[in-house]
FIKOLZA-1660 file (N, C-alpha, C; in steps of 0.1 Angstrom, whole numbers, plus 5000, padded with zeros to 4 digits):
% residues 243
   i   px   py   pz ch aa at
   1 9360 1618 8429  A  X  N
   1 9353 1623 8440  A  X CA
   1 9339 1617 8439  A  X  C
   2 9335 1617 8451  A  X  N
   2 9320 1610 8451  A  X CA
   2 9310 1617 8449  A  X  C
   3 9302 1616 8441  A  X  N
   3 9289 1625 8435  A  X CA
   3 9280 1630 8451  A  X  C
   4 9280 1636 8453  A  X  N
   4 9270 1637 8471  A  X CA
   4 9259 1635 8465  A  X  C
   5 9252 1641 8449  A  X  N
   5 9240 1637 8451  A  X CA
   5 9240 1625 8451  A  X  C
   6 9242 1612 8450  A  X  N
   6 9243 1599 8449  A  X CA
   6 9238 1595 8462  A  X  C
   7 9243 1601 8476  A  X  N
   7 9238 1598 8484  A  X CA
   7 9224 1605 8489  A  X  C
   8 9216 1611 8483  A  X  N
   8 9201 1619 8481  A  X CA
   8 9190 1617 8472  A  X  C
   9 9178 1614 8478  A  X  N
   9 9169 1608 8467  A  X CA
   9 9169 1615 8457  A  X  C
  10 9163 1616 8449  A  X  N
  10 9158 1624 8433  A  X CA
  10 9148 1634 8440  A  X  C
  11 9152 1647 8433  A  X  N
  11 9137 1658 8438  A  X CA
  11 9122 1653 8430  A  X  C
  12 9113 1655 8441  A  X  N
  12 9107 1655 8433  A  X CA
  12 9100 1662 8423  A  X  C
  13 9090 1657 8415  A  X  N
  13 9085 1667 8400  A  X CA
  13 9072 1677 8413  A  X  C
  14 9067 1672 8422  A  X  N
  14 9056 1682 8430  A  X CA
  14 9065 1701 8430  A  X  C
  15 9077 1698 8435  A  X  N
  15 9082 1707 8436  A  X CA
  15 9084 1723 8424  A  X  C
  16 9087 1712 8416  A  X  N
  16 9090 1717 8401  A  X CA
  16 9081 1721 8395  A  X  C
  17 9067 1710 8396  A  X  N
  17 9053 1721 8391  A  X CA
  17 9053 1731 8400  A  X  C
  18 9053 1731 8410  A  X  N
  18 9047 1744 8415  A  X CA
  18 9058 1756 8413  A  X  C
  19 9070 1752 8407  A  X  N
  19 9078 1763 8404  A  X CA
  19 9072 1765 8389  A  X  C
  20 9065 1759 8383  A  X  N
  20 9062 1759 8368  A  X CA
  20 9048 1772 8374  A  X  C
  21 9039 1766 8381  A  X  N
  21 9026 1774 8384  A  X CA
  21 9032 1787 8387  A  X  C
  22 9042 1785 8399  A  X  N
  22 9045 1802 8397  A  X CA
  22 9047 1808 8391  A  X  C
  23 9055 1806 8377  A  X  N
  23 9057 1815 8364  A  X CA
  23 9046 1824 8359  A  X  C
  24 9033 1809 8359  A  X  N
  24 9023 1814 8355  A  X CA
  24 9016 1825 8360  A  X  C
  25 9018 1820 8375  A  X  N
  25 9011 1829 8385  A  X CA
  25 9016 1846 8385  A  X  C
  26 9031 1845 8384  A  X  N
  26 9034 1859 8384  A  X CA
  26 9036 1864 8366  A  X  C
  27 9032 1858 8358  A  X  N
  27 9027 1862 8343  A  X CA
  27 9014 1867 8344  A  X  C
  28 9006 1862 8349  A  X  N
  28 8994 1866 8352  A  X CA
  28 8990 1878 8359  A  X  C
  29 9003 1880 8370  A  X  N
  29 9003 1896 8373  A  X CA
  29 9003 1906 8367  A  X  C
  30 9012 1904 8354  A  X  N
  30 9014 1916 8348  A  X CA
  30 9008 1914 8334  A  X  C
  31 8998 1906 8331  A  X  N
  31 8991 1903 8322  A  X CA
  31 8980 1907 8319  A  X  C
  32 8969 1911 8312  A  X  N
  32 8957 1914 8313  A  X CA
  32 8949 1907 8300  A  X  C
  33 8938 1899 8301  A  X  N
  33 8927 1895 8292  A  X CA
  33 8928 1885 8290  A  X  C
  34 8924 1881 8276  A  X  N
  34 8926 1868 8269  A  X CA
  34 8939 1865 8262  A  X  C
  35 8948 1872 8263  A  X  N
  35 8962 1872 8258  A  X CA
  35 8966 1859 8266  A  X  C
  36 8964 1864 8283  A  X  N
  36 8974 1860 8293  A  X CA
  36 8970 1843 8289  A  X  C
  37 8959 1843 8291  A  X  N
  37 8952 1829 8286  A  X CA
  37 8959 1820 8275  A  X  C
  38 8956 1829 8262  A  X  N
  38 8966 1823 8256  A  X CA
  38 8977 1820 8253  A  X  C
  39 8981 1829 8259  A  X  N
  39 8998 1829 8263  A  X CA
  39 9004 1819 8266  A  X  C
  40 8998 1814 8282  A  X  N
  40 8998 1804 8289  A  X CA
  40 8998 1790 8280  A  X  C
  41 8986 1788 8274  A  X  N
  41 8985 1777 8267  A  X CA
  41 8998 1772 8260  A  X  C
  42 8998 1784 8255  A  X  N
  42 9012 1779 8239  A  X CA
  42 9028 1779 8252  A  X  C
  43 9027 1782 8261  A  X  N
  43 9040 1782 8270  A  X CA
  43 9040 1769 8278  A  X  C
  44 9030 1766 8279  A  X  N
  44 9024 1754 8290  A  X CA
  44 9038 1741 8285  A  X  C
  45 9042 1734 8278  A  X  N
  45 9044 1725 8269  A  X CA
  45 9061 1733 8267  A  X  C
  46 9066 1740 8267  A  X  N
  46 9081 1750 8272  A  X CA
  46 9083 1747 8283  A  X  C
  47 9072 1756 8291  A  X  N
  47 9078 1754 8306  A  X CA
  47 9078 1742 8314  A  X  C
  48 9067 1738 8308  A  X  N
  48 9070 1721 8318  A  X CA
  48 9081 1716 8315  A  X  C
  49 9088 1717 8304  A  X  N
  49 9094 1709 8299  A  X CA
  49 9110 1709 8305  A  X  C
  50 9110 1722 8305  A  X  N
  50 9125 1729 8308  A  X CA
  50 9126 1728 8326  A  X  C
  51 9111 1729 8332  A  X  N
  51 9111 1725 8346  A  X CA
  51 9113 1717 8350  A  X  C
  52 9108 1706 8342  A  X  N
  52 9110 1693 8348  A  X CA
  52 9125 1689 8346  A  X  C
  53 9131 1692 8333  A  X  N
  53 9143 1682 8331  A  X CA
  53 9157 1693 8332  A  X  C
  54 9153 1710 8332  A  X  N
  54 9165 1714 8336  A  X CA
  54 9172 1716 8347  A  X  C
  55 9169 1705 8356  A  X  N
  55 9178 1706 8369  A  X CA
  55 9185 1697 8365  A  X  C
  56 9188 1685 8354  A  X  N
  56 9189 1677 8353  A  X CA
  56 9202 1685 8343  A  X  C
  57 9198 1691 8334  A  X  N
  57 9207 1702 8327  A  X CA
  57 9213 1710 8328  A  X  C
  58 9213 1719 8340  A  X  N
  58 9221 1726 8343  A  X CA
  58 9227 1728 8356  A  X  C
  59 9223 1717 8364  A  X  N
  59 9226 1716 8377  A  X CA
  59 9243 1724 8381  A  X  C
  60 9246 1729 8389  A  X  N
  60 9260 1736 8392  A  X CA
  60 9267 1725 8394  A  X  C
  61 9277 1726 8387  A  X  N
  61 9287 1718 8390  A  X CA
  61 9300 1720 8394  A  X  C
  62 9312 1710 8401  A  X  N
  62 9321 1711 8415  A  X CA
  62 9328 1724 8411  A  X  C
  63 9333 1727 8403  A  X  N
  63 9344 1733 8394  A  X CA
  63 9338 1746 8398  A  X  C
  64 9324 1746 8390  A  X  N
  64 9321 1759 8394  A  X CA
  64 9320 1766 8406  A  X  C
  65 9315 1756 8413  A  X  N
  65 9308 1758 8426  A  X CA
  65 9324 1766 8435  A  X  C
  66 9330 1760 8436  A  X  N
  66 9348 1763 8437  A  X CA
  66 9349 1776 8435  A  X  C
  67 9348 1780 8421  A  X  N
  67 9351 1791 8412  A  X CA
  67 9342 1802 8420  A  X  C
  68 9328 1800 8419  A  X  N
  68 9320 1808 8427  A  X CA
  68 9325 1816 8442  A  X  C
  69 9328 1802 8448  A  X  N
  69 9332 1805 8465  A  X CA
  69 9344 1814 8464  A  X  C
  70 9357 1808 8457  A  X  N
  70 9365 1815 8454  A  X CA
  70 9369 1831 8452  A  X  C
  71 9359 1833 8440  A  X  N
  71 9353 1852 8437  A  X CA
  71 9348 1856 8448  A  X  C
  72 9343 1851 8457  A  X  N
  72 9335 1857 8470  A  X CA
  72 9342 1854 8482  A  X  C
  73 9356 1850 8484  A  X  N
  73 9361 1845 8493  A  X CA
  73 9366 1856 8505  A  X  C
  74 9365 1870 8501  A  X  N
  74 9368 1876 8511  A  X CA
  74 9357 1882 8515  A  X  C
  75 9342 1882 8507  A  X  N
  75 9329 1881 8512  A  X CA
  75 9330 1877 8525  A  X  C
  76 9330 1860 8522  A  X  N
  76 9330 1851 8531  A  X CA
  76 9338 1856 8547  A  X  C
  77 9350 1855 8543  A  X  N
  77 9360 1856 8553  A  X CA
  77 9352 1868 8562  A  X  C
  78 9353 1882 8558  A  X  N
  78 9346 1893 8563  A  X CA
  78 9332 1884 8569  A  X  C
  79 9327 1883 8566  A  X  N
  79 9312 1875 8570  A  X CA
  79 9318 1869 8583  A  X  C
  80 9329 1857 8583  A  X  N
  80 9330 1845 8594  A  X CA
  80 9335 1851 8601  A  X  C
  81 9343 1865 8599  A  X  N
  81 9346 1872 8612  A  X CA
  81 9341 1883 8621  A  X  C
  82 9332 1889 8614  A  X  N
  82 9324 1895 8625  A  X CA
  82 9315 1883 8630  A  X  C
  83 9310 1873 8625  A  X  N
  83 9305 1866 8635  A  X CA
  83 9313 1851 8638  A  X  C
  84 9321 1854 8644  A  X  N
  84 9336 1846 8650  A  X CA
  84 9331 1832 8645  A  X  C
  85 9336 1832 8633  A  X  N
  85 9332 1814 8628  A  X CA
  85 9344 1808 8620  A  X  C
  86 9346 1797 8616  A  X  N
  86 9356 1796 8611  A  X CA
  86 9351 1792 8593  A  X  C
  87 9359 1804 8589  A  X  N
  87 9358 1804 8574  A  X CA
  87 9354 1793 8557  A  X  C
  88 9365 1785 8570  A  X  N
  88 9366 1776 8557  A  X CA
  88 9352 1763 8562  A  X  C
  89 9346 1761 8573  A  X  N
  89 9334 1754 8576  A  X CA
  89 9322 1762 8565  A  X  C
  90 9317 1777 8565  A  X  N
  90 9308 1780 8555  A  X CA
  90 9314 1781 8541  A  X  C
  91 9325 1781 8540  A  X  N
  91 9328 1778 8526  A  X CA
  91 9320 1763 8518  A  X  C
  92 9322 1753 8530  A  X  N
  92 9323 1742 8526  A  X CA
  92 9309 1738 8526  A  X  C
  93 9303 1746 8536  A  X  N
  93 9286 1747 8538  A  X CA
  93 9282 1749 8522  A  X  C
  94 9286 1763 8520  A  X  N
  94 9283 1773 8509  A  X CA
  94 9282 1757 8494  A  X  C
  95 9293 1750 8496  A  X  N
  95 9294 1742 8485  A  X CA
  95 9292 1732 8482  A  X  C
  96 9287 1727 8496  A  X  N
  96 9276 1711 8497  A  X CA
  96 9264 1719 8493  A  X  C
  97 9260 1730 8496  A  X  N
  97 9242 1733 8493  A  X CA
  97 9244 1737 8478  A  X  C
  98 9251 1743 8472  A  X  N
  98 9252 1745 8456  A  X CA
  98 9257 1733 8447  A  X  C
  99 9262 1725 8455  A  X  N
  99 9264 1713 8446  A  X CA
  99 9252 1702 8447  A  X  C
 100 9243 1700 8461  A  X  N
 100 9236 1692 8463  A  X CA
 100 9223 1699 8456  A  X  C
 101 9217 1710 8462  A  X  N
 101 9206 1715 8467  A  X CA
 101 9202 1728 8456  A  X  C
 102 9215 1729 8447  A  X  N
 102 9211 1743 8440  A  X CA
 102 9215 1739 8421  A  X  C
 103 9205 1749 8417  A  X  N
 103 9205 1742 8402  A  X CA
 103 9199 1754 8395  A  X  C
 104 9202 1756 8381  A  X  N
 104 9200 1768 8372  A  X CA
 104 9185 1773 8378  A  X  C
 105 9176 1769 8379  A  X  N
 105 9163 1772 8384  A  X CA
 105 9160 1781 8397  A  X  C
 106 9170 1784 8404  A  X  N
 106 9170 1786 8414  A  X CA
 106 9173 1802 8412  A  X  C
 107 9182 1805 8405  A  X  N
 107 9188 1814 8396  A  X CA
 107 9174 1825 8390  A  X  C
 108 9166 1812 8382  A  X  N
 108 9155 1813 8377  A  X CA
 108 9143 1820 8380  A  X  C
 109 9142 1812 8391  A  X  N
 109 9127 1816 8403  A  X CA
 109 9129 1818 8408  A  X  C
 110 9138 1816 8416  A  X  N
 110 9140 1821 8434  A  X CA
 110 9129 1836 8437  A  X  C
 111 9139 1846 8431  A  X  N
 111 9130 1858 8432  A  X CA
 111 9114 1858 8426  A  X  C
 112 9110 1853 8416  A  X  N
 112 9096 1849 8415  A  X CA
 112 9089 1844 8425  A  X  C
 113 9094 1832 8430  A  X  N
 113 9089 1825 8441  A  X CA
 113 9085 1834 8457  A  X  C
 114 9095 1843 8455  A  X  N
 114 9094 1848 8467  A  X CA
 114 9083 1862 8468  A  X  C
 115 9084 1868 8457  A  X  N
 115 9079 1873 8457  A  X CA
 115 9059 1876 8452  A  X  C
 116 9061 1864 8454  A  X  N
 116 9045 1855 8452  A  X CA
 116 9042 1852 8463  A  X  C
 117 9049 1852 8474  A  X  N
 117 9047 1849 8487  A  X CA
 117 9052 1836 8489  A  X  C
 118 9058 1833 8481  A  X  N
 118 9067 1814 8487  A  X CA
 118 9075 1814 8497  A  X  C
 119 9085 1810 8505  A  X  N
 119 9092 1806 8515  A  X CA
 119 9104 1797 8501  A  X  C
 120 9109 1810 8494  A  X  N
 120 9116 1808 8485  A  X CA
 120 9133 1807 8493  A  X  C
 121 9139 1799 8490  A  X  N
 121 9154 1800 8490  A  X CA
 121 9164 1813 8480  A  X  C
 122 9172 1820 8488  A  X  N
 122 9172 1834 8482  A  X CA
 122 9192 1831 8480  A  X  C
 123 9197 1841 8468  A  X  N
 123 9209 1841 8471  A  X CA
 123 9220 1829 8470  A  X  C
 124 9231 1835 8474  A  X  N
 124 9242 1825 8471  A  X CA
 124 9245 1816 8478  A  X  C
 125 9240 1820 8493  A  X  N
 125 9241 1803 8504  A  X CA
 125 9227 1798 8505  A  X  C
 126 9217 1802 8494  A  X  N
 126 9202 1798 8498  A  X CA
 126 9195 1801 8507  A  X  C
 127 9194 1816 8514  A  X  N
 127 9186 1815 8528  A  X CA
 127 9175 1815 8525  A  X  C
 128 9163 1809 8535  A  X  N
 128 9150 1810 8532  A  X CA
 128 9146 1822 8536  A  X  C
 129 9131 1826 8533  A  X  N
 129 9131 1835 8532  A  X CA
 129 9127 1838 8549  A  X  C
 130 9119 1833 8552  A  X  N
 130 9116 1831 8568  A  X CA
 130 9128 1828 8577  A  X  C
 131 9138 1819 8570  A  X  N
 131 9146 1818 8580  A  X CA
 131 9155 1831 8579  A  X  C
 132 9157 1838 8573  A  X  N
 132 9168 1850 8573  A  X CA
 132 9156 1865 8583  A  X  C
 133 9146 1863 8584  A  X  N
 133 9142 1871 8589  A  X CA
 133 9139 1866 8606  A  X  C
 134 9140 1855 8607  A  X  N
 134 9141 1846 8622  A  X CA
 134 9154 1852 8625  A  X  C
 135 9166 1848 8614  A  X  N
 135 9180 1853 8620  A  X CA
 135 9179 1870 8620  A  X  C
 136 9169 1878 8616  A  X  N
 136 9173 1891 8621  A  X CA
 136 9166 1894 8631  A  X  C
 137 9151 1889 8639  A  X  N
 137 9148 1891 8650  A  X CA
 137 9155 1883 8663  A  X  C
 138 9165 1869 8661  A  X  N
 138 9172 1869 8670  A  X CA
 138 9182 1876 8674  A  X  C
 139 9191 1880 8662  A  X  N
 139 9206 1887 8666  A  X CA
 139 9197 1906 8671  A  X  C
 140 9187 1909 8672  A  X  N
 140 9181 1916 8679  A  X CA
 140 9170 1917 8693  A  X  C
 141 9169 1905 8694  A  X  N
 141 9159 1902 8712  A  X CA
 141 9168 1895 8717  A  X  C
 142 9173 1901 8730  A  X  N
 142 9182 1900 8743  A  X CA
 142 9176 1890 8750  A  X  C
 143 9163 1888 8748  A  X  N
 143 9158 1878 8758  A  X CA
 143 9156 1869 8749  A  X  C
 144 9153 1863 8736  A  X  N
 144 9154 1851 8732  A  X CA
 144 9165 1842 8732  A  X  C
 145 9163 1828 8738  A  X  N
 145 9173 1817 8740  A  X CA
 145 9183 1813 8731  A  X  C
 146 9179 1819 8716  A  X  N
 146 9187 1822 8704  A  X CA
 146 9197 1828 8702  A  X  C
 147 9195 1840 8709  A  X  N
 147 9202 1853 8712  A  X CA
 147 9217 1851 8713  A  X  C
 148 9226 1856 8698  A  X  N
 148 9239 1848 8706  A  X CA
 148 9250 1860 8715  A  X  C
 149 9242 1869 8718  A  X  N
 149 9254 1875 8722  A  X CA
 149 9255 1890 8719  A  X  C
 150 9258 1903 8726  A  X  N
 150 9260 1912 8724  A  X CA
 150 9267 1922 8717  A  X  C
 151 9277 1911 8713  A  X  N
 151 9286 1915 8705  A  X CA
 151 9284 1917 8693  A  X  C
 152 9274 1909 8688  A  X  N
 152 9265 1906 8672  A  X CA
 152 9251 1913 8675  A  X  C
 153 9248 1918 8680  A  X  N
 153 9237 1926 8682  A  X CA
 153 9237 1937 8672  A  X  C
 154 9223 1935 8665  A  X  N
 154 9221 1948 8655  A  X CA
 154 9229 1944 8644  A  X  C
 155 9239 1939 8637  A  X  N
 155 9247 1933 8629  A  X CA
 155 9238 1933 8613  A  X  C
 156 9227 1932 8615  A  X  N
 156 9221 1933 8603  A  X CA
 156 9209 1936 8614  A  X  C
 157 9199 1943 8609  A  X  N
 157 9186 1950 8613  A  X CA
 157 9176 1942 8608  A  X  C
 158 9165 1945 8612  A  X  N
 158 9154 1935 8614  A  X CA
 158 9147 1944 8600  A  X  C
 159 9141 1937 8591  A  X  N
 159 9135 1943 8578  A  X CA
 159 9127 1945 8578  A  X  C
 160 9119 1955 8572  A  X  N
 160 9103 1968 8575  A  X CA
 160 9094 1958 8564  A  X  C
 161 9095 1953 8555  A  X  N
 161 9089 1947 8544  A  X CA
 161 9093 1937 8537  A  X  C
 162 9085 1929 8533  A  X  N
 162 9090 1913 8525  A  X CA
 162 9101 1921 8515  A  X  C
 163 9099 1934 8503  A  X  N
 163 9107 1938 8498  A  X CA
 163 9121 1936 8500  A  X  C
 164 9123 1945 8511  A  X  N
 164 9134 1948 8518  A  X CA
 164 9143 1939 8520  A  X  C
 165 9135 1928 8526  A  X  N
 165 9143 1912 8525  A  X CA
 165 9147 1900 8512  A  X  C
 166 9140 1909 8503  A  X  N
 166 9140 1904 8496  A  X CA
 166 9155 1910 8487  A  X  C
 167 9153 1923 8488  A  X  N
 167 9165 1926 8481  A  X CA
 167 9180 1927 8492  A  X  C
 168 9178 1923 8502  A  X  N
 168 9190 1920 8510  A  X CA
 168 9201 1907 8504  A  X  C
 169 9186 1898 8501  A  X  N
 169 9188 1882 8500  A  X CA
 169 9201 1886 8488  A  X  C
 170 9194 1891 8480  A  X  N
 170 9198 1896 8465  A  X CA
 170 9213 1899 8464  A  X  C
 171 9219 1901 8477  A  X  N
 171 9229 1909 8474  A  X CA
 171 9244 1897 8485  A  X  C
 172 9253 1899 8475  A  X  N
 172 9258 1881 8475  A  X CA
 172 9268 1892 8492  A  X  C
 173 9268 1901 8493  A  X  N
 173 9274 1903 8508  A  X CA
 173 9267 1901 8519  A  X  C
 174 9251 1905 8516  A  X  N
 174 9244 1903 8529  A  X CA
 174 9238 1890 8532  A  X  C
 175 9242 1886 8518  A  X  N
 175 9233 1873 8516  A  X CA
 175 9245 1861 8528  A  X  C
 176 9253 1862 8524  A  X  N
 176 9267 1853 8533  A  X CA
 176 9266 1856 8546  A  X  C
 177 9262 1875 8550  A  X  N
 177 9265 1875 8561  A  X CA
 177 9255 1865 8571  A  X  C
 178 9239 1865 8561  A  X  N
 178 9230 1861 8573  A  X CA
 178 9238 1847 8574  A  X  C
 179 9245 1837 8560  A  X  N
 179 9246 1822 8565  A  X CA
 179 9255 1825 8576  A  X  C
 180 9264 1830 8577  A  X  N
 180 9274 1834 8590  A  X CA
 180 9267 1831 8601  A  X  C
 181 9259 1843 8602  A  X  N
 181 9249 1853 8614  A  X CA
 181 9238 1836 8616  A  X  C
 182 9236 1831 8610  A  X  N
 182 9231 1817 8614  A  X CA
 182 9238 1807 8619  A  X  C
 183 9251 1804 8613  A  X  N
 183 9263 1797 8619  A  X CA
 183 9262 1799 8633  A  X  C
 184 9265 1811 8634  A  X  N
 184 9269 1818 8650  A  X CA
 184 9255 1812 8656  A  X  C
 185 9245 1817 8653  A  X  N
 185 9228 1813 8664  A  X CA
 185 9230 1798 8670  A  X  C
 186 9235 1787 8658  A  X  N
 186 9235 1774 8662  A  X CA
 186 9246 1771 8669  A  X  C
 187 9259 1780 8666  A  X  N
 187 9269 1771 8676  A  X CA
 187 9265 1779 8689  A  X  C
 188 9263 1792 8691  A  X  N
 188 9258 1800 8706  A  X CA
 188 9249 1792 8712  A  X  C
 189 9239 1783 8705  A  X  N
 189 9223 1782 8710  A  X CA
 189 9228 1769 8718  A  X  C
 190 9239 1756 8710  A  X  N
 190 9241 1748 8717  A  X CA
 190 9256 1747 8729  A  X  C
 191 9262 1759 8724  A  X  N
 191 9268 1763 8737  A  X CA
 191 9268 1765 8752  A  X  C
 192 9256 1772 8750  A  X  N
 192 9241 1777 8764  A  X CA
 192 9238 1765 8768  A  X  C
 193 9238 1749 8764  A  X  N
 193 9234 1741 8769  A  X CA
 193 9245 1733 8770  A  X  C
 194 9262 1737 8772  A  X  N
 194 9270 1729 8774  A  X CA
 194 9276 1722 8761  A  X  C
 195 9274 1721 8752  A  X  N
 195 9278 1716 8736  A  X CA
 195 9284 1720 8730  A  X  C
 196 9299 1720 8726  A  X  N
 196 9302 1727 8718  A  X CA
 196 9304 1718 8703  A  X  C
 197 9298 1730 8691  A  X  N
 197 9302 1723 8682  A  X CA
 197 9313 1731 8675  A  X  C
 198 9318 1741 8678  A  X  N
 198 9327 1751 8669  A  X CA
 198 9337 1737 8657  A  X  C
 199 9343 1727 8668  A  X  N
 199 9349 1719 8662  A  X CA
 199 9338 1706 8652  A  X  C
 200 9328 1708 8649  A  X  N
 200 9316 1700 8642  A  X CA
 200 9312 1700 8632  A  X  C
 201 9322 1704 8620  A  X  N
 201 9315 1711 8604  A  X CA
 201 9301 1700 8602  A  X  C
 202 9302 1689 8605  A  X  N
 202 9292 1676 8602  A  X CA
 202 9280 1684 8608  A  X  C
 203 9275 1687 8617  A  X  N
 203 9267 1685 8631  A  X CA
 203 9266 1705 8625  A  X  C
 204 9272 1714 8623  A  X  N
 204 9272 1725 8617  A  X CA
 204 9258 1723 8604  A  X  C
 205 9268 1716 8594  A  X  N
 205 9262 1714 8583  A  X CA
 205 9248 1707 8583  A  X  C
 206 9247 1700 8591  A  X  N
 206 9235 1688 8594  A  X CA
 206 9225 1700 8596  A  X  C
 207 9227 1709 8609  A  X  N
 207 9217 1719 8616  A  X CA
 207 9212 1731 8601  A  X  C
 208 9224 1732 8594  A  X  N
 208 9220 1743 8583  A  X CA
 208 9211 1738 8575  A  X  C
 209 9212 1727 8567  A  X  N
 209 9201 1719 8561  A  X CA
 209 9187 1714 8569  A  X  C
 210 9190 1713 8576  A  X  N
 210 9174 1706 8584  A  X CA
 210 9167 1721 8591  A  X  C
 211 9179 1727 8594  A  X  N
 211 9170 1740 8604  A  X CA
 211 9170 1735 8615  A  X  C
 212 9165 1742 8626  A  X  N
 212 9171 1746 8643  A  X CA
 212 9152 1742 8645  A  X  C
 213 9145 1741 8637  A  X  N
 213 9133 1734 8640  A  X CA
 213 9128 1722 8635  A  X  C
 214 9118 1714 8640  A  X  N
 214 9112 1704 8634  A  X CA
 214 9097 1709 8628  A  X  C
 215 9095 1701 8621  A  X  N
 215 9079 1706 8610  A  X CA
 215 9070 1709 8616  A  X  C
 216 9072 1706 8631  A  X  N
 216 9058 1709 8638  A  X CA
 216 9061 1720 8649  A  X  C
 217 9075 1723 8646  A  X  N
 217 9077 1738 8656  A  X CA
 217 9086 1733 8666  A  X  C
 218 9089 1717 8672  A  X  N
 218 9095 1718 8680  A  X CA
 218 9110 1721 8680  A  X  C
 219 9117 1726 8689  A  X  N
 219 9132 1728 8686  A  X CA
 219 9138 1719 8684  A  X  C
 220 9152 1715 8678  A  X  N
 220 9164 1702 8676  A  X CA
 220 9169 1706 8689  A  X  C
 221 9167 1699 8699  A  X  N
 221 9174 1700 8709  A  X CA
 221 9188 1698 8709  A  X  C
 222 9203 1707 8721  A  X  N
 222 9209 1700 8715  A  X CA
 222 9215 1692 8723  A  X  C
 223 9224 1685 8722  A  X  N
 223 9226 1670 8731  A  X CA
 223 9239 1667 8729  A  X  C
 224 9239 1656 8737  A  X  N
 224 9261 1656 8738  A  X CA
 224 9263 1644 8726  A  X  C
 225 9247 1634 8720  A  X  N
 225 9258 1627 8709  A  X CA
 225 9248 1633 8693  A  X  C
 226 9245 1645 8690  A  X  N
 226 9243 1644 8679  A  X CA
 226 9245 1636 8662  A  X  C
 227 9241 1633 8657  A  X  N
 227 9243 1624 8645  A  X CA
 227 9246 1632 8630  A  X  C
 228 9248 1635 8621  A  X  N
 228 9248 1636 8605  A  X CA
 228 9240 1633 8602  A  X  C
 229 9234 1640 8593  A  X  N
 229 9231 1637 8578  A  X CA
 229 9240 1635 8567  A  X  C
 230 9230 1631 8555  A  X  N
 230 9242 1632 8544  A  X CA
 230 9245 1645 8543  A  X  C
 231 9234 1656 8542  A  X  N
 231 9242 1669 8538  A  X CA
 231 9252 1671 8550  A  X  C
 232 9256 1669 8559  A  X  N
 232 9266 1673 8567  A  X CA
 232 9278 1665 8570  A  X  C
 233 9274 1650 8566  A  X  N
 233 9287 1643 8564  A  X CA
 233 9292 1648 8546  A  X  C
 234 9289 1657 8540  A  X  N
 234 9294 1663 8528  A  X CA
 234 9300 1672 8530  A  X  C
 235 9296 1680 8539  A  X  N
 235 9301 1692 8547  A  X CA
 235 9317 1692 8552  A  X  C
 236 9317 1677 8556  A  X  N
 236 9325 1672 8563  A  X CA
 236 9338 1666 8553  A  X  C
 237 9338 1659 8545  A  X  N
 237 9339 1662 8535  A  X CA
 237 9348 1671 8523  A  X  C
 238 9341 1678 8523  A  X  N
 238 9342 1693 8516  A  X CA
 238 9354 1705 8521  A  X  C
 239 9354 1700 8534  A  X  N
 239 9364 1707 8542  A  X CA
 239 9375 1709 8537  A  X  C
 240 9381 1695 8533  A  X  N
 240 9395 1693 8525  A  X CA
 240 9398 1704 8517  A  X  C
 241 9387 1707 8507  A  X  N
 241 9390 1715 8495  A  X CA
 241 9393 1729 8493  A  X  C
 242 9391 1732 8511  A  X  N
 242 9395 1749 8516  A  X CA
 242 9406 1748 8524  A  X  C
 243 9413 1735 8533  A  X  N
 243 9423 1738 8536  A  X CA
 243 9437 1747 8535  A  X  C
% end
């Protein structure tokens, strides 16, 4: 089988410090004086260490990743069917992002990160933390262009506090349902404009990795010849293995 990361640069180390700073940063919460200080110091030379090179060490691998989806598979299923999607597409989603994109650290920090205020990746399909709360104010405003439909309305509720979303993320049923409840936003959103991608795991998977926006806010419009990325020609891919 082809390594997919092969076709993906190397992450870089910027990332990884600042997953190292936040350690610090939420040690420091619950620390007080000259301890925290020297604490830090004698850890400094640990944690870089293990930041920098344990993605390299414990990265998830196919087997598992399998195993994972597997134990959760009627998660899933329940999830793709209240929001009418086809199953074995976020399975395959679910295991291009934990084979490409997810690594012991994630496990690690995720909830540190997030709770420091990062735009942390949360959970078992990775939702961000902004994007899971975007997918609860769409599947609730009637008038937003996002809006997929009445039928999924209220399906998950819009969250009172970063907490709250935080421990939704946490929890490997609600966590699937938002990737679902996302599924659905992208194939409805490009529906409305004549597109279908129901039949598109590529063009599915491409939209889940990049996001439904560009860095400067504008929308991914959608259009009759969309292209791939790698993560979604993986997607594509991946499909086989849920047949």
């Amino acid at each position: 089988m082809t390594n997919i990361r092969d076709l993906l640069p190397p992450r870089s180390v910027l990332p990884l410090t600042c997953h190292f700073i936040a350690i610090l940063w939420q040690v420091g919460a619950i620390t007080t004086g000259g301890r925290f200080v020297k604490g830090c110091i004698r850890m400094i030379p640990v944690l870089f260490f293990v930041t920098l090179f344990g993605y390299e060490l414990f990265a998830e691998n196919y087997n598992t990743a399998i195993r994972k989806i597997e134990e959760r598979l009627n998660l899933i299923k329940s999830a793709s069917n209240k929001f009418n999607i086809d199953y074995k597409i976020l399975c395959s989603i679910i295991y291009t992002e934990r084979t490409v994109n997810y690594d012991w650290e994630d496990d690690a920090l995720d909830k540190i990160l997030a709770n420091v205020g990062l735009n942390s990746s949360m959970g078992f399909c990775q939702i961000k933390l902004k994007t899971a709360y975007w997918i609860e104010r769409q599947l609730n405003d009637s008038t937003s262009v996002h809006f997929p439909g009445k039928k999924y309305e209220s399906i998950l509720s819009v969250s009172k506090s970063k907490r709250e979303l935080i421990m939704k993320l946490t929890n490997d049923s609600l966590n699937v349902l938002y990737a679902s409840a996302y599924l659905r936003i992208m194939i409805s959103r490009w529906e409305k404009e004549g597109f279908s991608i129901d039949d598109r795991p590529d063009i599915i998977g491409t939209l889940y990795s990049t996001g439904l926006f560009k860095s400067n806010g504008e929308e991914r419009i959608p259009n009759r010849h969309p292209n791939p990325n790698d993560f979604g020609k993986g997607v594509l891919k991946a499909l086989s293995l849920f047949e």
